[in-house]
ZAGUTOR-588999 format. One line per 5 residues: number of its first residue (from 1); their letters; for each residue y, x negated, z of C-alpha. Coordinates in nm, 4 decimals. Each point is the difference from the previous one (the first is absolute). Layout:
N
NUM	A	Y:X:Z  ... .
END
This chain:
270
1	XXXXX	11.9890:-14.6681:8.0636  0.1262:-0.3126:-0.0831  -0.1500:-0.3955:0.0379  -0.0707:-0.1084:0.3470  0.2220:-0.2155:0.1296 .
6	XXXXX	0.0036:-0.3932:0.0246  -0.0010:-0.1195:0.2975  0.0652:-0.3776:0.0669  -0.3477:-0.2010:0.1522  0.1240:-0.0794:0.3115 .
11	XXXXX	0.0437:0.3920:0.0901  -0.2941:0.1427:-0.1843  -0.2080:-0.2613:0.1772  0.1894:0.0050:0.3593  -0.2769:0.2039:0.2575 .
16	XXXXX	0.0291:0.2236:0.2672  -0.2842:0.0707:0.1954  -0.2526:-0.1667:-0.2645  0.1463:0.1773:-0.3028  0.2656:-0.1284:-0.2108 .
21	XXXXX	0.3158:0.1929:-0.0933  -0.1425:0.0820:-0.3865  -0.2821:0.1124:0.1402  0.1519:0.2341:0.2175  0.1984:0.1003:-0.2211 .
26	XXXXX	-0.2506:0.1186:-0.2689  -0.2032:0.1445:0.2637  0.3168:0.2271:0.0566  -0.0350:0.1007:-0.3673  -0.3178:0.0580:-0.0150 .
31	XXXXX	0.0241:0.2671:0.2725  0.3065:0.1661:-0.1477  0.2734:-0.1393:0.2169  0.2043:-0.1895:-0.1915  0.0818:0.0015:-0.4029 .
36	XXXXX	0.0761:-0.2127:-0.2124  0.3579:0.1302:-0.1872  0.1116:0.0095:-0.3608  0.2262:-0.2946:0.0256  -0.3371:-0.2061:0.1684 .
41	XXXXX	0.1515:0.0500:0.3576  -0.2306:0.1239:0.3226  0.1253:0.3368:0.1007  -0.1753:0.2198:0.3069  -0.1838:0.2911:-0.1467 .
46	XXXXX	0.1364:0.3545:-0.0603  -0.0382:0.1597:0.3235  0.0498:0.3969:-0.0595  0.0984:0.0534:0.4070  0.1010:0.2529:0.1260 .
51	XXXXX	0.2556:0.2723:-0.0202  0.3384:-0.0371:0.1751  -0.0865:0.3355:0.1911  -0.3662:-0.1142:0.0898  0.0494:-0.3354:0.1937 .
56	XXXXX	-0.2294:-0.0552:0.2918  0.2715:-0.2575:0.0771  0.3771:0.1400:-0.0885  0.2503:-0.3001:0.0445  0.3594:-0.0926:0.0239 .
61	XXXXX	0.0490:-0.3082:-0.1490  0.3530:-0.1819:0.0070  -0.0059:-0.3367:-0.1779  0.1982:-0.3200:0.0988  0.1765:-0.1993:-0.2436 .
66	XXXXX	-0.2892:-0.2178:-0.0744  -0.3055:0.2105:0.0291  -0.3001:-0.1957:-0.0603  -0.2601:0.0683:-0.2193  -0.2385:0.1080:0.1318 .
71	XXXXX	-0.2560:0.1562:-0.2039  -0.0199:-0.2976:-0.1749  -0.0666:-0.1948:0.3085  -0.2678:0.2372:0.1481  -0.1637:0.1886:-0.2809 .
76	XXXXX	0.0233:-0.2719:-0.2419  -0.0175:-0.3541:0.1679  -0.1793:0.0973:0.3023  -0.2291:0.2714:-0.0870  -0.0820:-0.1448:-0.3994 .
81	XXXXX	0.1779:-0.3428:-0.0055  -0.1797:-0.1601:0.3623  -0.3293:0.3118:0.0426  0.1836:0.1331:0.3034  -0.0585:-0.3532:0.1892 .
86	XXXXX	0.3078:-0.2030:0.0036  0.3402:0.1312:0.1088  0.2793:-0.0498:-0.2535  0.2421:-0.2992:0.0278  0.2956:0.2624:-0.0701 .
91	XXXXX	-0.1318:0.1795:0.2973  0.0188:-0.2888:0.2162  0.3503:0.1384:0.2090  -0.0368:0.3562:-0.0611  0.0182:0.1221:0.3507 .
96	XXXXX	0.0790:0.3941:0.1300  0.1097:0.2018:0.2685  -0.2213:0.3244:0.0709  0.1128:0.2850:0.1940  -0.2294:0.3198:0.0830 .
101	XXXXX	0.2629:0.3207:0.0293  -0.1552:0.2801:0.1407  0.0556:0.3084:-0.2428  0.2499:0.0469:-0.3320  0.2926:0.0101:0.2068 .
106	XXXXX	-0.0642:-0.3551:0.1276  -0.0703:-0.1072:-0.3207  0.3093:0.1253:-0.1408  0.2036:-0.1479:0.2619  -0.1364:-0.3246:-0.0554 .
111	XXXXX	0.0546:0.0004:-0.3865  0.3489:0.0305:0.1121  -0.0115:-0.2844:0.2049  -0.1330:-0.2034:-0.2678  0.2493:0.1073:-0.2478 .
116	XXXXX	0.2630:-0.2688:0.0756  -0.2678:-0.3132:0.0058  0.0400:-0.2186:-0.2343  -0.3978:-0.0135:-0.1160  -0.2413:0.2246:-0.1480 .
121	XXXXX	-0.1425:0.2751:0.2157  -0.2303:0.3413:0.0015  -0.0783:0.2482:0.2043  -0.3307:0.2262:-0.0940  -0.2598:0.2358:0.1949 .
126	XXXXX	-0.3693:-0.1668:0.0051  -0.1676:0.3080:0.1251  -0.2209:0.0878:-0.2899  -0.1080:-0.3550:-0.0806  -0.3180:-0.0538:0.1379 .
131	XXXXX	0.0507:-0.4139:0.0202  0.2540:0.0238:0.2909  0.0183:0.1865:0.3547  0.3586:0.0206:-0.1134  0.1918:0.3138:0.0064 .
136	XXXXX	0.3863:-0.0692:-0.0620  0.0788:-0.4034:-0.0750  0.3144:-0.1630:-0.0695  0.0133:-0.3620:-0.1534  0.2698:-0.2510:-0.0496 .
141	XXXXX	-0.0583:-0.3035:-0.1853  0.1157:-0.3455:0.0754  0.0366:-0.3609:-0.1302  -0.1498:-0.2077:0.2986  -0.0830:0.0452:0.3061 .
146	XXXXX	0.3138:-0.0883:0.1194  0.1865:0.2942:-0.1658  -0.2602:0.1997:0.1088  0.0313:-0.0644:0.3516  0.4074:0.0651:-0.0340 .
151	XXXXX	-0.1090:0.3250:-0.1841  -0.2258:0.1053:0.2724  0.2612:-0.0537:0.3030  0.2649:0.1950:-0.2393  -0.2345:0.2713:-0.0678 .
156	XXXXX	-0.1120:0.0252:0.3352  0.3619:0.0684:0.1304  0.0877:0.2448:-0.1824  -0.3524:0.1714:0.0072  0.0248:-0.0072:0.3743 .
161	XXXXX	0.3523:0.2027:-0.0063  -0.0976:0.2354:-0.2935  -0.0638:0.3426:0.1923  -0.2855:0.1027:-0.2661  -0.1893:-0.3170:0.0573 .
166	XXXXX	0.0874:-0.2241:0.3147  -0.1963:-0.2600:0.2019  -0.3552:0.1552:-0.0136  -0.0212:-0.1168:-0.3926  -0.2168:-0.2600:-0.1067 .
171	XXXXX	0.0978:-0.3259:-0.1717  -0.1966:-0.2786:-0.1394  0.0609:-0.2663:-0.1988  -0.2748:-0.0843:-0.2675  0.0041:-0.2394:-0.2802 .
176	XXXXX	-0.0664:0.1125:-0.3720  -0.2495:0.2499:-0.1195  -0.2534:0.1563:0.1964  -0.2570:-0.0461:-0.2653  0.0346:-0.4017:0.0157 .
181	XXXXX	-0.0547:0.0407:0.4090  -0.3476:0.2150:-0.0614  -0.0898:-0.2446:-0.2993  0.1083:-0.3454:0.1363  0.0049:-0.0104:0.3647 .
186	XXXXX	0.2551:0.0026:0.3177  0.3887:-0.0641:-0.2128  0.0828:-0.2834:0.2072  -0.3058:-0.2341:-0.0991  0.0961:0.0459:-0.4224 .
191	XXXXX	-0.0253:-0.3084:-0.1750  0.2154:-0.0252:-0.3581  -0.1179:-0.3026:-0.2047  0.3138:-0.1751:-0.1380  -0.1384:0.0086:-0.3743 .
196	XXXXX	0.0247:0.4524:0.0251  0.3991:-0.0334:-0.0868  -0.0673:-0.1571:-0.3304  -0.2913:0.2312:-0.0738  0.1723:0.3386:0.1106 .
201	XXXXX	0.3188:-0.0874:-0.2226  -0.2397:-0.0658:-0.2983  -0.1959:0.2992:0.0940  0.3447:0.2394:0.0211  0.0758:-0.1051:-0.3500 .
206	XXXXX	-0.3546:0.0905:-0.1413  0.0720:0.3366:0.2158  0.1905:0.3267:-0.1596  0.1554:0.2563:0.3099  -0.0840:0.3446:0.0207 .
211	XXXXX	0.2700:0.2198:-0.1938  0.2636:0.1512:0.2203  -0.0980:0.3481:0.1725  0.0590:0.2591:-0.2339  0.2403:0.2645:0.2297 .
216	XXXXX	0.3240:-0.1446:0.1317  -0.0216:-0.0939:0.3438  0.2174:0.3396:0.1165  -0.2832:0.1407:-0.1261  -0.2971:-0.1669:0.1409 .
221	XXXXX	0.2136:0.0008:0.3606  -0.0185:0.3683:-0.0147  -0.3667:0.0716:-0.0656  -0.1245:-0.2274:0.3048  0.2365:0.1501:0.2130 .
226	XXXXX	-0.1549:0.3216:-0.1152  -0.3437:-0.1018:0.0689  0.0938:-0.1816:0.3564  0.1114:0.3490:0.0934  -0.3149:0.1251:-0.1463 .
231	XXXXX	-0.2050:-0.2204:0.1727  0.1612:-0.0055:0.3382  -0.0752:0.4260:-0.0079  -0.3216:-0.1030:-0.1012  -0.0590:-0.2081:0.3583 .
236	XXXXX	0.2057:0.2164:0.1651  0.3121:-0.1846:0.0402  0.2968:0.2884:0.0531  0.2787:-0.2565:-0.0732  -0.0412:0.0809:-0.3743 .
241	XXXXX	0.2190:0.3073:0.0346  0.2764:-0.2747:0.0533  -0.0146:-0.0664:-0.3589  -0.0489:0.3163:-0.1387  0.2232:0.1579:0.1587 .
246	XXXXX	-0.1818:0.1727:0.2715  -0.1806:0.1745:-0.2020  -0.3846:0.0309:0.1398  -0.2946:-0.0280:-0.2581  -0.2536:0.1887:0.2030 .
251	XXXXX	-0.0655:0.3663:0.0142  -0.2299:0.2238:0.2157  -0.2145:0.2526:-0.2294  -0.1261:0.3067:0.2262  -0.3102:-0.0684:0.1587 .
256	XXXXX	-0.2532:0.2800:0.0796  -0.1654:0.0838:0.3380  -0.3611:-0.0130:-0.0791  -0.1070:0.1877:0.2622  0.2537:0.3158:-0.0033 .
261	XXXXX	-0.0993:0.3424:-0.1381  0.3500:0.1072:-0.0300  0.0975:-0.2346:-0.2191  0.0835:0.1844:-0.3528  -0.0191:-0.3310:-0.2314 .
266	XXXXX	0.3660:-0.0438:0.0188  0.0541:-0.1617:0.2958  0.1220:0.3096:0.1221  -0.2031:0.2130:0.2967  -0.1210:0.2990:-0.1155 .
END
């Protein structure tokens, strides 16, 4: 581990929500979140995960140009950086269009409609995570409201005339991370203090990014699409034979009459 970084006195000392920025931040290491790397940069703890082929949430991702960075805006400045109480200033036009497909052939569908926008997107099956009543989610991200709103009356068009999904689906338009809405209140009352753009741009220099995932992204595409299909047999959802080529992943053992005499123990009548 290497020498904690210096921060300048006007950021250690800025507070949110009584506690100032340093102390947040060694709070953070003191309970194992962050580290402090060899070259003296903060770095978000090793985090072992999960396997590819055991995600309670298998996603789709498709990144814009520009993707933002966003594990160093949630996990590091606002969960270590501001104690989960202040909403990044980075965050501040992060807006996103949700839409609720009904099974994997939806879902599918819709990552085909967001193939051609020009923005990052995912698509990803929520069932097994206890946090959301969410079973199949699609998310596009946007750069203002205004875009979003655009985005939303695009999407919604061709949603409407897409035979596997159609007018029934639910939209919304949120802004930014659902953690910031549970920590910080209703989106549209945020406040960002002009003196956070200085302080996150000396903070993202102090910061060192997760490396790269380790299989290509081929790869990674593959296993969630195997485990959506796992998961949607899982909840019953029959449009996984779409994608694995209509192959069905349940069987029917032989089951035994408990009450027949005749029965010779191999399913047979005697």
């Amino acid at each position: 581990m290497g020498t904690k970084p210096v921060i300048s006195p006007q950021t250690a000392s800025f507070r949110v929500a009584g506690r100032t920025i340093q102390e947040n931040l060694d709070r953070a290491m003191a309970e194992g979140r962050i580290v402090v790397d060899e070259d003296g940069r903060y770095r978000l703890a090793p985090n072992p995960g999960t396997s590819l082929l055991t995600s309670d949430t298998p996603t789709l991702i498709k990144y814009g140009p520009s993707p933002p960075p966003c594990q160093f805006l949630n996990d590091f400045l606002f969960k270590a950086a501001y104690g989960g109480a202040q909403v990044p200033h980075g965050c501040r036009s992060c807006y996103k269009i949700l839409v609720w497909p009904a099974d994997l052939r939806g879902l599918m569908a819709l990552k085909r409609i967001f193939e051609p926008l020009p923005c990052s997107t995912k698509v990803r099956n929520e069932a097994l995570d206890a946090r959301t009543p969410n079973t199949y989610l699609g998310v596009v991200y946007a750069d203002g409201l205004e875009m979003a709103r655009q985005l939303h009356r695009d999407l919604r068009t061709a949603i409407d005339t897409e035979p596997t999904l159609g007018t029934a689906i639910r939209m919304e338009i949120r802004r930014g991370c659902t953690n910031y809405e549970q920590s910080c209140g209703p989106s549209d009352r945020y406040s960002f203090d002009p003196a956070l753009e200085a302080i996150e741009q000396e903070l993202a220099a102090l910061y060192r990014a997760p490396p790269p995932p380790l299989h290509p992204k081929a790869k990674r595409d593959a296993a969630a699409l195997l485990r959506l299909i796992q998961i949607a047999f899982q909840i019953g959802d029959e449009t996984y034979k779409d994608f694995n080529g209509g192959k069905g992943l349940r069987f029917d053992p032989v089951a035994y009459d408990v009450d027949s005499p005749e029965d010779d123990g191999a399913g047979r009548k005697a």
